[in-house]
C-alpha positions in Angstrom: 32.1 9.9 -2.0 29.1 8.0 -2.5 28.0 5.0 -0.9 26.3 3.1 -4.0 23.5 2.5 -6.4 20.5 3.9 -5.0 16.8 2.0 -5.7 13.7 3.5 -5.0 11.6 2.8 -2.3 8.9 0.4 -4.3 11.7 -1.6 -5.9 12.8 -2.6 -2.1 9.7 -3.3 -0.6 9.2 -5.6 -3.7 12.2 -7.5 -3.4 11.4 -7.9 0.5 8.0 -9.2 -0.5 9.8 -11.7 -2.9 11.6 -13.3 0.4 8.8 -12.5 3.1 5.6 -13.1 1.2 6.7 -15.8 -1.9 9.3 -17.6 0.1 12.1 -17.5 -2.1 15.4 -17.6 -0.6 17.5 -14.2 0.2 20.3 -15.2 -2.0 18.2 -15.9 -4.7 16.3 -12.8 -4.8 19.5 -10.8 -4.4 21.3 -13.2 -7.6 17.7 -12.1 -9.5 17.7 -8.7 -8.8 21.3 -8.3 -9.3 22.0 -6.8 -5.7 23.9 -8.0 -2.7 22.4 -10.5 0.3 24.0 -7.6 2.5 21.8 -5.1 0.8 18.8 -7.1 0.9 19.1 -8.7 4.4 19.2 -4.4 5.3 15.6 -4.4 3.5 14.4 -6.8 4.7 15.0 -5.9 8.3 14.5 -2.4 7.5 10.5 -2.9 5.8 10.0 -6.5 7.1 6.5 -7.3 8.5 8.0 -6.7 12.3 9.6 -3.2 11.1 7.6 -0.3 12.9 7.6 1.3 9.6 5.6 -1.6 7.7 3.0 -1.4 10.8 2.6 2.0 10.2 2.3 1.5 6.6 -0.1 -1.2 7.1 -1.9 1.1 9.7 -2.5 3.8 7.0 -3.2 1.8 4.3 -6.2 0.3 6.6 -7.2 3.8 7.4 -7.7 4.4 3.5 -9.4 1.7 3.4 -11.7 2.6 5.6 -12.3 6.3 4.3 -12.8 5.1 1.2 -15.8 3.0 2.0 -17.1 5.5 4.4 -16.9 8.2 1.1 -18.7 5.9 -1.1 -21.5 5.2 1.1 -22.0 8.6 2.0 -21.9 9.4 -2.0 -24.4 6.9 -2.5 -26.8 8.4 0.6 -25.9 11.8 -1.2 -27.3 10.5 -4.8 -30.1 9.0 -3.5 -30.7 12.3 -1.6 -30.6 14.5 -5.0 -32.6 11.8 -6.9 -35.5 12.3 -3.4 -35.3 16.3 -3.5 -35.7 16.3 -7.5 -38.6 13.6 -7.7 -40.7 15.9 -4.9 -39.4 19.4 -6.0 -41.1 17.8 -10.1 -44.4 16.3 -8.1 -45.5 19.3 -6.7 -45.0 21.7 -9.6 
């Protein structure tokens, strides 16, 4: 027997958002969204800013952050790098 409609993972972190984040009201989202304040209230506790799992997310998504910088400055280094080793390897021919 199943136990309902099932929504992806995006489509619940946006509805919590909608209450967490916008401040609109639990029942409204739900009415909206055409789900039940049950269902929600589950979300909402479930990915909520105190949830372990949205620290974690939040965690990662700083770590990413991070990377990414770090690989574009060390692209840039690299360029500048190739640009150096083909200006010398030109001036000395």
């Amino acid at each position: 027997m199943s136990k309902g409609k099932r929504y992806p993972e995006e489509f619940k972190l946006e509805a919590v958002k909608q209450v967490s984040e916008r401040g609109y009201s639990v029942m409204e989202v739900a009415t909206r969204l055409d789900i039940s304040t049950k269902t929600l209230y589950h979300w909402v506790a479930q990915f909520g800013e105190q949830s372990p799992r949205m620290k974690d997310q939040a965690t990662e998504q700083a770590e990413i952050a991070r990377l990414k910088s770090e690989l574009k400055r060390v692209t840039e280094e690299r360029d500048i790098l190739k640009k150096a080793a083909a200006y010398f390897a030109n001036d000395h021919l």
